[in-house]
PLY file of the C-alpha trace (Angstrom):
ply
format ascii 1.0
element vertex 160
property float x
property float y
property float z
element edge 159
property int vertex1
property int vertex2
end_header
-31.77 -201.74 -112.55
-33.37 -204.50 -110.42
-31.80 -203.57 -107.56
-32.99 -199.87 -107.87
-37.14 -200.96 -107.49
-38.94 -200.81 -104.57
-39.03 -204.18 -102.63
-42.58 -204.40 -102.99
-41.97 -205.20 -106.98
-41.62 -209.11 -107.05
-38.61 -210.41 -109.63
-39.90 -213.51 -111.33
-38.35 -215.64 -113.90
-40.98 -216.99 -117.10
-42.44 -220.35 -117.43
-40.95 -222.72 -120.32
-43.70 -222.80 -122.72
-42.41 -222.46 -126.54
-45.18 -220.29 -127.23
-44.01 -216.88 -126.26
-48.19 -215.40 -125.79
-48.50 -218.30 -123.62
-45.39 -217.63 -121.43
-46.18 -213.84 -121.20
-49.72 -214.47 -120.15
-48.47 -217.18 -117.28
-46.35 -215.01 -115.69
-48.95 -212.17 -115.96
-51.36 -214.62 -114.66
-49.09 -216.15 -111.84
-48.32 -212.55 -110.45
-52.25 -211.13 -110.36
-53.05 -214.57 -108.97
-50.60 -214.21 -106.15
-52.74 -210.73 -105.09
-51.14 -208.42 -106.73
-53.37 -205.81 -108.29
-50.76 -204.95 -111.06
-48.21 -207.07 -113.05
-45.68 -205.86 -115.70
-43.36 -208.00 -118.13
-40.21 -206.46 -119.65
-38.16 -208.37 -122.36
-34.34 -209.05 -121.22
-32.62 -207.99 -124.28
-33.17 -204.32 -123.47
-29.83 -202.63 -122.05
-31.99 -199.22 -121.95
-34.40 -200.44 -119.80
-34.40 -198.63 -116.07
-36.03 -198.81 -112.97
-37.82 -195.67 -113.64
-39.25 -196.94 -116.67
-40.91 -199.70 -114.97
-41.87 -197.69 -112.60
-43.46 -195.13 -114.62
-45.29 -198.40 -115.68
-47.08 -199.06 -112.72
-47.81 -195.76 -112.31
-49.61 -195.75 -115.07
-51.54 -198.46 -114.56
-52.88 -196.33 -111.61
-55.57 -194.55 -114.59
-54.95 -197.29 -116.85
-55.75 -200.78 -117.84
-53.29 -201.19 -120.00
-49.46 -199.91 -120.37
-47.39 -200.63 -123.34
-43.75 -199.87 -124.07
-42.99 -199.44 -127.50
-39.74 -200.94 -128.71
-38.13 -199.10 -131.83
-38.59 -202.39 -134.06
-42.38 -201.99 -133.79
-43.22 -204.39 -130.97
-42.99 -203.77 -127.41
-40.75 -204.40 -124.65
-42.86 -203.89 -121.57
-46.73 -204.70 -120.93
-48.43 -203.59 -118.03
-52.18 -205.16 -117.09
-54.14 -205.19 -113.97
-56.34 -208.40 -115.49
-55.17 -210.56 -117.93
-57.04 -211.06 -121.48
-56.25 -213.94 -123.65
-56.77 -212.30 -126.32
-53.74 -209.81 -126.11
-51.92 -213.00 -126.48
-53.68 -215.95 -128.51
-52.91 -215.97 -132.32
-50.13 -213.26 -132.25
-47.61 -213.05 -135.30
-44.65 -212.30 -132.27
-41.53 -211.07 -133.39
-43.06 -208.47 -136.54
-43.06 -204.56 -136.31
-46.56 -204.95 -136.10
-47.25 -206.18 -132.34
-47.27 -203.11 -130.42
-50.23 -201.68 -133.23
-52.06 -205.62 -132.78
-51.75 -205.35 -129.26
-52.90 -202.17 -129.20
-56.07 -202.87 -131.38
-56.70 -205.70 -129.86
-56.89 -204.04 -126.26
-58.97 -201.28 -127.81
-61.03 -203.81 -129.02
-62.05 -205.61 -125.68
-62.82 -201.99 -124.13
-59.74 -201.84 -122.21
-57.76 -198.41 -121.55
-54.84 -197.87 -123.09
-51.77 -195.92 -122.50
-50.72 -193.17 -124.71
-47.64 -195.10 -127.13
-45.82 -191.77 -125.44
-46.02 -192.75 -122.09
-43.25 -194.59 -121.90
-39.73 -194.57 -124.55
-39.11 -196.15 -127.26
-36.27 -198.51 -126.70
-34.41 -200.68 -128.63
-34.28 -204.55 -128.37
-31.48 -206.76 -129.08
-32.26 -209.61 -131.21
-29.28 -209.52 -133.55
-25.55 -208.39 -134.06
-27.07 -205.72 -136.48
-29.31 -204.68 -133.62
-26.33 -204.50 -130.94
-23.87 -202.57 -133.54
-26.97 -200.13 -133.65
-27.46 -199.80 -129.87
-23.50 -199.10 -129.31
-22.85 -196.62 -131.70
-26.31 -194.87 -130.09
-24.89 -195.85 -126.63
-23.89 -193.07 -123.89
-20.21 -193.94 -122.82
-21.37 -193.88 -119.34
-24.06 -196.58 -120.08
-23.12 -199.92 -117.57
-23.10 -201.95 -120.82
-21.00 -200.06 -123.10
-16.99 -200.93 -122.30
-18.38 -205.17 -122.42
-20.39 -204.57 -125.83
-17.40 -202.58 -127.22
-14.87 -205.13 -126.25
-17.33 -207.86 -127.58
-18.29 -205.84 -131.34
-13.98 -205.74 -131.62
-13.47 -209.18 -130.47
-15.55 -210.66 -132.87
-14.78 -207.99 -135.87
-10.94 -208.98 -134.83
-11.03 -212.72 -133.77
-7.40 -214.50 -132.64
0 1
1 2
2 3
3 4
4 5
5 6
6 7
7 8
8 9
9 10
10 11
11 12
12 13
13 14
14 15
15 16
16 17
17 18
18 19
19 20
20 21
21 22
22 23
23 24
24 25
25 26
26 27
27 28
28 29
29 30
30 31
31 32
32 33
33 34
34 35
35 36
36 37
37 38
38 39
39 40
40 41
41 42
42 43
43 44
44 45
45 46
46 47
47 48
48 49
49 50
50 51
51 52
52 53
53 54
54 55
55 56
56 57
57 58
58 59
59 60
60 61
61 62
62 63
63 64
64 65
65 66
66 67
67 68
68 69
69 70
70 71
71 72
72 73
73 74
74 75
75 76
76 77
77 78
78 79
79 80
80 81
81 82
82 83
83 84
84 85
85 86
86 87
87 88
88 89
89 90
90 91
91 92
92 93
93 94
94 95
95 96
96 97
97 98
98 99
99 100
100 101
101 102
102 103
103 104
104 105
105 106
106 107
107 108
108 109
109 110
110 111
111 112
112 113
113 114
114 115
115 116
116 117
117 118
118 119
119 120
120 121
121 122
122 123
123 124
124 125
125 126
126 127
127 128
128 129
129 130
130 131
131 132
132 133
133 134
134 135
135 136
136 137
137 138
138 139
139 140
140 141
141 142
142 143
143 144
144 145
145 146
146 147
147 148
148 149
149 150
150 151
151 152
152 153
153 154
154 155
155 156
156 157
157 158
158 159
C-alpha cells in the first residue's frame, strides 16, 4: 500500500526508544517539525491496512484535530494529529483494549477535536498466532497476504 500514496506523504521508520508513547510521539514530532502541517502513525502488524485508509486519515484531519483508527482489540492502529500533546502519550497502559477509549478521553480532555470512532474501520492487529489464525479465516482470498499466511498457519500446524 505504500507505493499507492501520493508522493507528498513522507515514509519514515520510528526511533528506538523502549517506551512505545515515547516513540509514537518522536516520530509525530519529527514529521510536524520538518513542516508538515499533518502527521499520521500506523502500526505494521496490520495486513488490512490500505492507502485509502490513510488517506481518509489526512483527510480528516482537514476538520479535525485528531483522527483515530480503531483496531478490533480495543486500541488503535492509526493516529492522526496536526500538533502533538504529550499527554496522548505519557502514562499510557499500551497494549490493553482500553487505549483507543484513554486516548480518546484524554484528547477530549485537552479540548482537542476528535474524529468520529466511525471514520475510519476497525481493523485487526497481529500480535499473536491466535490473532493471525483469526485474520486468515476472515481473510478475502484475493488479499496480497493470504497464499504466505496460509502456507505459514500449515507449515507450522504440520512441521517436517
Amino acid at each position: 500500500w505504500i507505493g499507492e500514496l501520493d508522493q507528498s506523504v513522507e515514509v519514515a521508520a520510528q526511533a528506538q526508544d523502549p517506551d512505545l508513547g515515547a516513540r509514537m510521539a518522536a516520530a509525530l514530532q519529527s514529521a510536524l517539525s520538518q513542516g508538515a502541517t499533518k502527521a499520521v502513525i500506523v502500526g505494521t502488524d496490520i495486513p488490512d491496512l490500505s492507502a485509502e485508509v490513510i488517506r481518509s486519515a489526512f483527510c480528516a484531519l482537514e476538520e479535525h484535530d485528531v483522527v483515530l483508527g480503531p483496531a478490533a482489540d480495543g486500541g488503535y492502529y492509526l493516529l492522526g494529529l496536526k500538533s502533538v500533546h504529550p499527554t496522548l502519550f505519557e502514562g499510557m497502559c499500551w497494549s490493553t483494549n482500553k487505549v483507543l477509549e484513554e486516548t480518546t478521553a484524554r484528547a477530549i480532555s485537552a479540548g482537542l477535536n476528535v474524529t468520529s470512532s466511525k471514520c475510519l474501520p476497525t481493523l485487526r492487529d497481529i500480535d499473536t498466532e491466535s490473532d493471525l489464525h483469526e485474520w486468515a479465516q476472515g481473510a478475502s482470498e484475493t488479499h496480497t497476504l493470504y497464499d504466505l499466511v496460509r502456507r505459514l498457519l500449515l507449515s507450522a500446524a504440520n512441521p517436517g
